[in-house]
C-alpha positions in Angstrom: 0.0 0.0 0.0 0.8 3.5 -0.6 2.4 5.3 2.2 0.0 8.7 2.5 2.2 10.2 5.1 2.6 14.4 5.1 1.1 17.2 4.1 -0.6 18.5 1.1 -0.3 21.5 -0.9 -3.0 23.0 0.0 -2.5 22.4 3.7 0.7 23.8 3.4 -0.7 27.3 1.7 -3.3 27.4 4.6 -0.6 27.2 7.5 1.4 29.5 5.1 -1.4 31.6 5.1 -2.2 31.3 8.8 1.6 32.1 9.8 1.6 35.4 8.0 -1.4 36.9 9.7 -0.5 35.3 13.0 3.1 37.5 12.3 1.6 40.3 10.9 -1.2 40.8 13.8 2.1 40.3 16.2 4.1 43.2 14.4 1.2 45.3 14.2 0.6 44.9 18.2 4.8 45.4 19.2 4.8 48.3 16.9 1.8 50.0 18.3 2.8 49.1 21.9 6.2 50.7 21.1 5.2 53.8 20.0 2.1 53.9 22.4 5.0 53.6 25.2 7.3 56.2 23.1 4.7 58.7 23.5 4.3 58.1 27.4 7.8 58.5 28.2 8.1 61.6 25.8 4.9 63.3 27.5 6.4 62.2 31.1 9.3 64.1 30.5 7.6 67.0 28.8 5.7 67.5 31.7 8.3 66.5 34.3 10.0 70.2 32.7 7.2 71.8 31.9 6.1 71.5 35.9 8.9 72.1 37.0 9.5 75.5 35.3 6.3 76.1 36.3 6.8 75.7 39.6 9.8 77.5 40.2 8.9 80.6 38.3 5.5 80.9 39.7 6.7 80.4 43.1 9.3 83.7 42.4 6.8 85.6 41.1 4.3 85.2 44.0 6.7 86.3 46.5 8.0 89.2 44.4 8.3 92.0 46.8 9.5 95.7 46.2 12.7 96.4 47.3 13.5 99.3 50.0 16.4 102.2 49.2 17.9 104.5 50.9 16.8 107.8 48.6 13.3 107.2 49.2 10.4 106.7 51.0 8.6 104.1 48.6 10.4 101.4 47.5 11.8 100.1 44.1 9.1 98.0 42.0 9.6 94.5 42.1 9.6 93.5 39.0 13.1 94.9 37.9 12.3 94.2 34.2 9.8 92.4 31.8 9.3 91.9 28.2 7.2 88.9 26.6 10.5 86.6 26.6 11.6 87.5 30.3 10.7 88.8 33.4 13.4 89.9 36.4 11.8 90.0 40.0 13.6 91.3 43.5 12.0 88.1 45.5 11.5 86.2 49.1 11.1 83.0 46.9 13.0 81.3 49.5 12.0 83.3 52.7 12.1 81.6 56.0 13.6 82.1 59.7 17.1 82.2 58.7 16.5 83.6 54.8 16.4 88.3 55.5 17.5 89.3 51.9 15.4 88.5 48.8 16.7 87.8 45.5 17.3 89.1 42.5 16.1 86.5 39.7 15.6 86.7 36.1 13.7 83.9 33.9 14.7 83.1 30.7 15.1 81.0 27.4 18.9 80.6 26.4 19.6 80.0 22.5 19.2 76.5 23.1 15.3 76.5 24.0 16.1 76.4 28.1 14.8 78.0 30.8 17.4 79.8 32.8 17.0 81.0 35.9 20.0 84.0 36.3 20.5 84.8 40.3 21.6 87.9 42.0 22.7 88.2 45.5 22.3 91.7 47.4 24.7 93.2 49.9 23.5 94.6 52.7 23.6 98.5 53.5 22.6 100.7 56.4 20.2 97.5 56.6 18.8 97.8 52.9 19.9 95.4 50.1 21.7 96.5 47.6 22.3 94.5 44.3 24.6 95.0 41.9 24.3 96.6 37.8 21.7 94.2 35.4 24.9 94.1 33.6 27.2 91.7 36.2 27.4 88.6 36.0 24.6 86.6 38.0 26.1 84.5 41.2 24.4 81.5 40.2 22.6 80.6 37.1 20.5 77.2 36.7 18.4 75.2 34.0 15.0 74.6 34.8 14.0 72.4 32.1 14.1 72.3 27.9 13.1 72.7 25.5 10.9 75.9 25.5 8.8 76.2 21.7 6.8 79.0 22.3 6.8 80.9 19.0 6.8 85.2 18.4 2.9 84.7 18.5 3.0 82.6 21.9 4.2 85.2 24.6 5.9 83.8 27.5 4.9 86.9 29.9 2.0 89.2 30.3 1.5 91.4 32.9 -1.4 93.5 34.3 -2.1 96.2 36.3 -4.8 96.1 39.8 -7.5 96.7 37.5 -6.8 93.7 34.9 -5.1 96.3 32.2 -2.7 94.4 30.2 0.5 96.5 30.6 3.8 96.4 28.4 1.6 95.7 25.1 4.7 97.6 23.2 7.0 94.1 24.3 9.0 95.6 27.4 7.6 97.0 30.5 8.0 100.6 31.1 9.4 102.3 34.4 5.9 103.4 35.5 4.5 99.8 33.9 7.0 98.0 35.9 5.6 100.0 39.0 2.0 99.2 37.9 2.1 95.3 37.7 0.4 93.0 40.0 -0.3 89.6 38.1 2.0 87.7 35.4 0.2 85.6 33.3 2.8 83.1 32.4 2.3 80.5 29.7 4.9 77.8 28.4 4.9 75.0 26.2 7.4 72.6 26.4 9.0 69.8 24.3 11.8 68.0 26.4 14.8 66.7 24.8 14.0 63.3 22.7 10.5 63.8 23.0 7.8 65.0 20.2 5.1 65.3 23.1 4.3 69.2 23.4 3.1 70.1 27.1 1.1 73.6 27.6 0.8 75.0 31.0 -0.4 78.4 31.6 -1.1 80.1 35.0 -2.0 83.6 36.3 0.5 84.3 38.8 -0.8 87.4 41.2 1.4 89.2 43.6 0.0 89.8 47.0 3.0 91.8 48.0 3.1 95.2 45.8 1.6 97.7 48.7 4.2 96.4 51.6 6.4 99.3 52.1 4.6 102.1 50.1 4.4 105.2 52.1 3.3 107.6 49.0 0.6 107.9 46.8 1.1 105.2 44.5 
């Protein structure tokens, strides 16, 4: 008798067949799993910077104080300098029991897309600090996260005065602006490095401090 042992031709095409969608369902589910899980990390990071710059600067702005001189009965503004791109702020950010002298601190993006946070140190005067020229060199100067991607359309800062005027619409805060400000609308969006996940965070920051010291009119 013939030996009928095997497989035939068509059985073969149908595991053929079978094999091939079996692979191609597979590749389809890694592939989507990896980029699903590309996406998460990239968005965890985004927002791991994007909070973090968030943080830090709204935390300075909050406790922005004005700053007390000797030549004059009210102080200095606290906001030292603004524009759309950066803000400067005399600040208590770190106040405490042993912390007397605020800050100077200026926010930021660098040329590579990162936040900066520039920090001046004051000397004390006949019991007033005193900080030195916007044109030395900060003590200290730290990244807070990358990459910034707002565009010339996407202002970082705005700023408004007690009675919700939007102040500085020219792109730099004047002298008497600078005076006038007590919220900072800050909004950043944020790209971290190796990631395509954008991460939008926008907060209006207001400043309960602007009337401690004032002894004028203003």
């Amino acid at each position: 008798m013939r030996d009928d042992a095997g497989i035939t031709l068509v059985e073969a095409l149908v595991v053929m067949v079978l094999s091939t969608l079996l692979m191609s369902i597979t590749v389809t589910f890694f592939v989507n799993v990896s980029q699903h899980t590309i996406r998460a990390e990239g968005l965890r990071r985004s927002t791991a910077d994007a909070s973090n710059i968030m943080n830090v600067v709204s935390t300075s702005i909050r406790a922005a104080v004005r700053n007390a001189v000797a030549t004059s009965p009210n102080p200095d503004p606290a906001i030292v300098a603004g524009s759309t791109t950066s803000v400067t702020v005399i600040t208590y950010t770190d106040a405490g029991p042993s912390f007397e002298t605020p800050l100077r601190l200026r926010y930021r993006v660098d040329g590579e897309g990162r936040m900066i946070e520039d920090q001046w140190q004051a000397s004390v005067v006949n019991g007033y600090a005193v900080f030195p020229s916007m044109t030395t060199a900060p003590n200290s100067t730290r990244v807070l996260g990358n990459v910034v991607v707002n565009t010339s359309g996407e202002p970082l800062f705005r700023y408004y005065s007690v009675t919700g005027s939007q102040l500085g619409t020219g792109g730099t805060l004047s002298s008497s602006e600078r005076a006038a400000v007590t919220t900072v609308r800050f909004n950043v969006r944020v790209r971290a490095s190796n990631s395509h996940e954008v991460v939008v965070l926008d907060n209006t920051i207001g400043m309960p401090n602007m009337n401690l010291g004032l002894t004028g009119g203003e």
